[in-house]
Each structure stands twice: as structure tokens, then as C-alpha cells.
C-alpha positions as protocol buffer text, in pm:
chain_id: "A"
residue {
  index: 1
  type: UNK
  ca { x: 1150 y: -2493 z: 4546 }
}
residue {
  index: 2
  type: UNK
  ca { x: 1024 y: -2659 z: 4220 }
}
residue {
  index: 3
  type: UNK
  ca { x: 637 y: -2775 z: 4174 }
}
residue {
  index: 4
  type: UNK
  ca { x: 610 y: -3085 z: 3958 }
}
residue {
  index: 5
  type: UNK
  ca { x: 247 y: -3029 z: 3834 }
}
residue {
  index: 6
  type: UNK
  ca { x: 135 y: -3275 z: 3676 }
}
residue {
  index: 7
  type: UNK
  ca { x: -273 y: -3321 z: 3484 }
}
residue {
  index: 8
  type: UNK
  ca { x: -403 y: -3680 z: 3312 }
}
residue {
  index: 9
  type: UNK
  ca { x: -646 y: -3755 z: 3049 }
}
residue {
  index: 10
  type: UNK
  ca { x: -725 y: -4086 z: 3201 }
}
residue {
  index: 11
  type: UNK
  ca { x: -868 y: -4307 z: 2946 }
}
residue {
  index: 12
  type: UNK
  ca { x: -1258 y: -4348 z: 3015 }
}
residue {
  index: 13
  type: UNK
  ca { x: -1200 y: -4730 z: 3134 }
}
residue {
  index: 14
  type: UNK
  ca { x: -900 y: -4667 z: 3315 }
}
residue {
  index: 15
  type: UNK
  ca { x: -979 y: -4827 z: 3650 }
}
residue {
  index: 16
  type: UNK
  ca { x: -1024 y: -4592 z: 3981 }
}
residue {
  index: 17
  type: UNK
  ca { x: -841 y: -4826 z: 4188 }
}
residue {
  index: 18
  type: UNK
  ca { x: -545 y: -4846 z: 3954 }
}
residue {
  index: 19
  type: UNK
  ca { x: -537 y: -4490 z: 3926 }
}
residue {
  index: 20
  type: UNK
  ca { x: -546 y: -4491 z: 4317 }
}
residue {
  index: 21
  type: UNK
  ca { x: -261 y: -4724 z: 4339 }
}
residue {
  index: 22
  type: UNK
  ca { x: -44 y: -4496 z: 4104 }
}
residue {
  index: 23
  type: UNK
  ca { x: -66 y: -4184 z: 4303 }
}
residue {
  index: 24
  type: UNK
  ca { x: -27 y: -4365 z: 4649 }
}
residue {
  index: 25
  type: UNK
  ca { x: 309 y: -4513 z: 4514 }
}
residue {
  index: 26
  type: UNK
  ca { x: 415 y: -4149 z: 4373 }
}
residue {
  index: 27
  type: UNK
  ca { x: 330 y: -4017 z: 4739 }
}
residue {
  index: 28
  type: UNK
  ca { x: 525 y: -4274 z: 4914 }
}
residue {
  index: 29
  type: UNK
  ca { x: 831 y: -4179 z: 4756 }
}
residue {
  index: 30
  type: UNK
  ca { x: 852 y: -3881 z: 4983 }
}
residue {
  index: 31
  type: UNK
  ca { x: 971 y: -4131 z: 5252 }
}
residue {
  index: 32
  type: UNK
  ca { x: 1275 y: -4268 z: 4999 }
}
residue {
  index: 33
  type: UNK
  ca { x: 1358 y: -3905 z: 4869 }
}
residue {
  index: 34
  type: UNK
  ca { x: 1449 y: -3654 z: 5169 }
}
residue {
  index: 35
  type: UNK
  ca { x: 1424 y: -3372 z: 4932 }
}
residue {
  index: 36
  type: UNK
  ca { x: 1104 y: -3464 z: 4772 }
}
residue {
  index: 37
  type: UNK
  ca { x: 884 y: -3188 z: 5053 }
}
residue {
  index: 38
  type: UNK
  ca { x: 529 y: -3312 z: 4945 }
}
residue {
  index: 39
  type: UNK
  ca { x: 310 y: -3525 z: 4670 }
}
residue {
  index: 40
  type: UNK
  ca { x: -46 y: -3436 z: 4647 }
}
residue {
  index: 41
  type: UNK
  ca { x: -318 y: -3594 z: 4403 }
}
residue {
  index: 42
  type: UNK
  ca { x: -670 y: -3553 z: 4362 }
}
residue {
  index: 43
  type: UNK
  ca { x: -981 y: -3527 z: 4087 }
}
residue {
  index: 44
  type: UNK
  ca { x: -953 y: -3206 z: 3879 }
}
residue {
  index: 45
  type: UNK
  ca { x: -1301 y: -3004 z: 4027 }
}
residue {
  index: 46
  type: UNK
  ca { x: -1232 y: -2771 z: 3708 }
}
residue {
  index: 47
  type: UNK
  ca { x: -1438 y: -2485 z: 3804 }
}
residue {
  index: 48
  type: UNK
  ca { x: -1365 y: -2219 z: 3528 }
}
residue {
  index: 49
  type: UNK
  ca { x: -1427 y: -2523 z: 3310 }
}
residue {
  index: 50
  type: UNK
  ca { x: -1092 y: -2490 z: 3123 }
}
residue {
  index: 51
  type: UNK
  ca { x: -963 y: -2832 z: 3156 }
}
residue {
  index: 52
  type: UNK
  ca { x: -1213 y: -3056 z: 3064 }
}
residue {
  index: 53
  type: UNK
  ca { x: -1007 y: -3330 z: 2908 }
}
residue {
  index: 54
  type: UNK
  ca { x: -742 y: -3371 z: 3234 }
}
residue {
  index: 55
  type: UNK
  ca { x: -928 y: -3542 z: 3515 }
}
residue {
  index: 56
  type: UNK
  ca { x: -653 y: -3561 z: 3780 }
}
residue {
  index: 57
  type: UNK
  ca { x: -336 y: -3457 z: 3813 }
}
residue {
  index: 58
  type: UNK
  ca { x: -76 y: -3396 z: 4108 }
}
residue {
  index: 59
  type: UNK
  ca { x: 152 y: -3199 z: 4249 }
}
residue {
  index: 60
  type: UNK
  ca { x: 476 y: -3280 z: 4396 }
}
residue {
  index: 61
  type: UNK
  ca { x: 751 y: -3024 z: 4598 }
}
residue {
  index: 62
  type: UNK
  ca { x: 1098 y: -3064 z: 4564 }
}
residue {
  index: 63
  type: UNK
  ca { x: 1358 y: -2838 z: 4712 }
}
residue {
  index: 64
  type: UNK
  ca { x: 1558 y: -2795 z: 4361 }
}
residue {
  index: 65
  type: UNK
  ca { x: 1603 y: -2935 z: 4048 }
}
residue {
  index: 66
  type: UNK
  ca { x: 1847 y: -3204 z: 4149 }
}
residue {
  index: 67
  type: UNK
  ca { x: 1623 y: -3355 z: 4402 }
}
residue {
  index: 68
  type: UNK
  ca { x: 1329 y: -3400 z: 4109 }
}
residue {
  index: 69
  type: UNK
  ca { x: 1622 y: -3542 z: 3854 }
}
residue {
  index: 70
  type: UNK
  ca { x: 1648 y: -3839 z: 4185 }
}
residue {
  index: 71
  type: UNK
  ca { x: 1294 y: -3861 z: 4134 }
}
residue {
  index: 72
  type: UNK
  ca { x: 1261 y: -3891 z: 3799 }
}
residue {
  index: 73
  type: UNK
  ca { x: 1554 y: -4177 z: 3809 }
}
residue {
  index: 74
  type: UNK
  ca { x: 1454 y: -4323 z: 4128 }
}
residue {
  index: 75
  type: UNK
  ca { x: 1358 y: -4769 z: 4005 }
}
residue {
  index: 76
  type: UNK
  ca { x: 982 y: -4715 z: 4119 }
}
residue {
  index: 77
  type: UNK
  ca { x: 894 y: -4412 z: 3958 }
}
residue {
  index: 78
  type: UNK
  ca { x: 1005 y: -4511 z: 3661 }
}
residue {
  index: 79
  type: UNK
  ca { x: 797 y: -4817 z: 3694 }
}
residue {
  index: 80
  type: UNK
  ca { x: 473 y: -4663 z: 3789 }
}
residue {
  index: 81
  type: UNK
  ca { x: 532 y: -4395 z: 3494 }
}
residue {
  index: 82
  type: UNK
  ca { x: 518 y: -4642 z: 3244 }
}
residue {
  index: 83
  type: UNK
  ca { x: 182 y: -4756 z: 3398 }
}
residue {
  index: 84
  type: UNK
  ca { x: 50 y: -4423 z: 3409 }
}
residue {
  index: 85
  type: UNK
  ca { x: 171 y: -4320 z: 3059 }
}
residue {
  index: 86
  type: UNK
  ca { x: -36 y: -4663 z: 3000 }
}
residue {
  index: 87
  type: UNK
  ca { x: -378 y: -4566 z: 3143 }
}
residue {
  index: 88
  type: UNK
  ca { x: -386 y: -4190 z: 2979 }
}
residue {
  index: 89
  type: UNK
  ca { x: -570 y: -4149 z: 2611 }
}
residue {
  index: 90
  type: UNK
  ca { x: -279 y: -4128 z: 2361 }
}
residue {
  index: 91
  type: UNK
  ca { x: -20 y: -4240 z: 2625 }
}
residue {
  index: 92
  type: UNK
  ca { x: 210 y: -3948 z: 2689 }
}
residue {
  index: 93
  type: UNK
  ca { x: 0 y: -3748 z: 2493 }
}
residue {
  index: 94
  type: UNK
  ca { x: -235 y: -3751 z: 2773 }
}
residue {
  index: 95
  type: UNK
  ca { x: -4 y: -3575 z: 2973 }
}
residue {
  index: 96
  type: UNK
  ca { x: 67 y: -3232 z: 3050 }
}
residue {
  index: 97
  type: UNK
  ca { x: 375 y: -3123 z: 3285 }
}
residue {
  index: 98
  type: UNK
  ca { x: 428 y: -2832 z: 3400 }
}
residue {
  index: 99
  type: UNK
  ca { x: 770 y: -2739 z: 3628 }
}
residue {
  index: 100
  type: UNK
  ca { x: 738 y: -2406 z: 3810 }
}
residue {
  index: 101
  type: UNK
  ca { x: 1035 y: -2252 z: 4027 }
}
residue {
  index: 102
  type: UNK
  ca { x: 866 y: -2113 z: 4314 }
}
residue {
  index: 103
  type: UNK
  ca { x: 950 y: -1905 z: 4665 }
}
């Protein structure tokens, strides 16, 4: 399995309900990709207070490599990317990624 973690710097006027949107289209992928196993999103709670600057992020579970390169290529995620690169502070530099091979 591969975990897709992903953590945003949302700009501070970056709208709520446009960072809503973003996610929900991420998530509904897992109904076009078979091998995409889950997308979660949510706020970043922080609690060690280590990640100040990265106010959401998500998660998504693929069962390899192959079926996140589908993902990455698949016409609406590379749409909504663009929008999300677009609503982070310093565009992709807002962005962390992390890809960890798991189970």
C-alpha cells in the first residue's frame, strides 16, 4: 500500500468552501479509480505544535505505485491541483508531500 500524505499552507483568505470543494472532488475519485482504497481530509489539530504553518492536509490509500501514477494523470485531478496549488501561500511551495510504502 502507498499513503499519499499530503499538508497545505492555505493562504489566510483562501475561502473554506473552496477548500471544501477541493477535497470532496479528491475523495470522489475513489469511485473512478478502483485502486485508489481511501481519501481522507480534515483541519490539522497540530497538537505537539510542530506544524503550525500547514492547516490541512489529506491522506489518500492506494494499493501501489501504479494506481497513484492513474491518479496523478487522471483529467480531474489534474484540474483541481492547479486550484489547490492556487489557494496555498507560495503556490507549490505551500505544499508538502510525503509518499510512504506501508503494510
Amino acid at each position: 500500500m502507498l499513503k499519499h500524505c499530503v499538508f497545505l499552507n492555505f493562504k489566510p483568505d483562501s475561502n473554506k468552501a473552496d477548500q471544501k470543494e477541493v477535497f470532496e472532488i479528491l475523495a470522489g475519485l475513489k469511485g473512478e479509480i478502483p485502486e485508489l482504497v481511501s481519501l481522507e481530509y480534515g483541519e490539522n489539530l497540530d497538537f505537539e505544535k510542530k506544524s503550525q504553518a500547514y492547516s490541512d492536509g489529506f491522506i489518500a490509500t492506494f494499493i501501489d505505485r501504479q494506481a497513484h501514477l492513474e491518479y496523478e494523470a487522471h483529467p480531474e485531478h489534474v484540474k483541481v491541483s492547479g486550484r489547490l496549488v492556487d489557494m496555498c501561500v507560495g503556490g507549490h511551495e505551500g505544499i508538502v508531500v510525503f509518499d510512504l510504502e506501508v503494510g
